[in-house]
N, C-alpha and C positions, 0 to 999 in steps of 0.2 A: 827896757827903759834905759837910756840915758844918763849919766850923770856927768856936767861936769866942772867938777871939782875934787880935790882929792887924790886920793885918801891921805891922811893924817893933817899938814900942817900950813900945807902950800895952799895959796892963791892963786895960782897958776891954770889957765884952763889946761882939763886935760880928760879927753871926752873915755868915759870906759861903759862899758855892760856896766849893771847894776845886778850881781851876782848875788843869790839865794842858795841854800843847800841845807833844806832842816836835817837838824841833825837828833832824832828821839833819846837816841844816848845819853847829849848833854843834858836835855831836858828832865829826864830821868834822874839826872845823877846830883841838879844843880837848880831843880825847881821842884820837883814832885815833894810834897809833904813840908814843906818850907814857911810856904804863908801862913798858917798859924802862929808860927814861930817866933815870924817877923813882927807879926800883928797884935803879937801878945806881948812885946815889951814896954816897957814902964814910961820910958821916955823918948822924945825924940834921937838923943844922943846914941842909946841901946838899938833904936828904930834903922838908923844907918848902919850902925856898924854892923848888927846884924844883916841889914839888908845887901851889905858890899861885902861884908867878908875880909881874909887878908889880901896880899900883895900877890901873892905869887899865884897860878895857873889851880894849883892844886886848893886852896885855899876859897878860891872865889865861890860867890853864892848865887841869889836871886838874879842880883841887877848883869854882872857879868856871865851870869851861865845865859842868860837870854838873849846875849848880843854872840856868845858860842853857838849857842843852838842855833838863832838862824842861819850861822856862815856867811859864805860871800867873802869880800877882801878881808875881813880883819878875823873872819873865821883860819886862815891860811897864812896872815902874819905870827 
């Protein structure tokens, strides 16, 4: 597939592969045993933060370890 647009900020055409590469690791490390977790806080405020985790690489959780696990551009940014 095609894409083009991207990545990140630009509007700019710019035609590339649409690059995959699951990665079982991250998903292992950054989703297995999680959604309970997520599903069992009190409020929505709890609901995010737990679901995003901190800032940094090590830090991240559900929503960012999914966008690791599939790879592709932003897996190798």
């Amino acid at each position: 597939m095609t894409v083009h647009l991207g990545p990140f900020t630009s509007f700019a055409r710019n035609d590339q592969c649409l690059k995959r590469d699951l990665r079982p690791e991250h998903a292992a490390k950054y989703l297995a045993g999680k959604l309970g977790v997520v599903m069992a806080q009190p409020d929505y405020g709890w609901f995010a933060k737990t679901l995003e985790g901190g800032a940094s690489f090590d830090e991240s959780q559900i929503h960012a370890g999914g966008h690791f696990g599939v790879g592709g551009t932003y897996g190798q940014t």
